[in-house]
C-alpha positions, 0 to 999 in steps of 0.5 A: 324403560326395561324393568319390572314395570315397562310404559309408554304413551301412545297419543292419549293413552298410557300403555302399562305392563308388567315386565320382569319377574319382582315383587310390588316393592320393586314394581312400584318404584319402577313405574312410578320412574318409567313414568315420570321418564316420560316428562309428561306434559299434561292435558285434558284426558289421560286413558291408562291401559294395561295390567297393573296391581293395586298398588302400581295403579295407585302410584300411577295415578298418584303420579299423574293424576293432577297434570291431566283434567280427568283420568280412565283406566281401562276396563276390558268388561265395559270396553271402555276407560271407566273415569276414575280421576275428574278435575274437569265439569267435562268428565264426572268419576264413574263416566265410560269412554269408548 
């Protein structure tokens, strides 16, 4: 999606980025609409990669956050995704996959 706020799914992780120039009103709206373009299916893992403010990061995950078993939102520092979101005994909250 061309906007403020582009994504796209690539295998298992959610690629996120800030597209034209808008305030987090518009940005929010935006992503929160890319995303459920995306008619996501669901599954076990969802990685999210990217930059996003605070409040698209919270629409995200709102947004996908009960379709997938656990959710990691990469962290550049830890080379990882930090699990942020755990409805599965596989993934706690806090756990780093590499």
């Amino acid at each position: 999606m061309v906007g403020s706020y582009n994504i796209t799914l690539e295998g298992d992780v959610l690629k996120v980025g800030f597209g034209s120039p808008a305030e987090n009103t518009e940005i929010v709206r935006d992503a929160v609409a890319a995303v459920k373009a995306l008619n996501l299916q669901g599954g076990k893992l969802l990685k999210i990669n990217g930059p996003a403010s605070l409040p698209v990061a919270v629409a995200l995950t709102h947004e996908v956050g009960h379709l997938y078993g656990a959710i990691g939102v990469f962290d550049p520092k830890m080379a990882g995704y930090v699990v942020a979101i755990s409805h599965d005994p596989e993934y706690q909250v806090g756990d780093l996959i590499k």
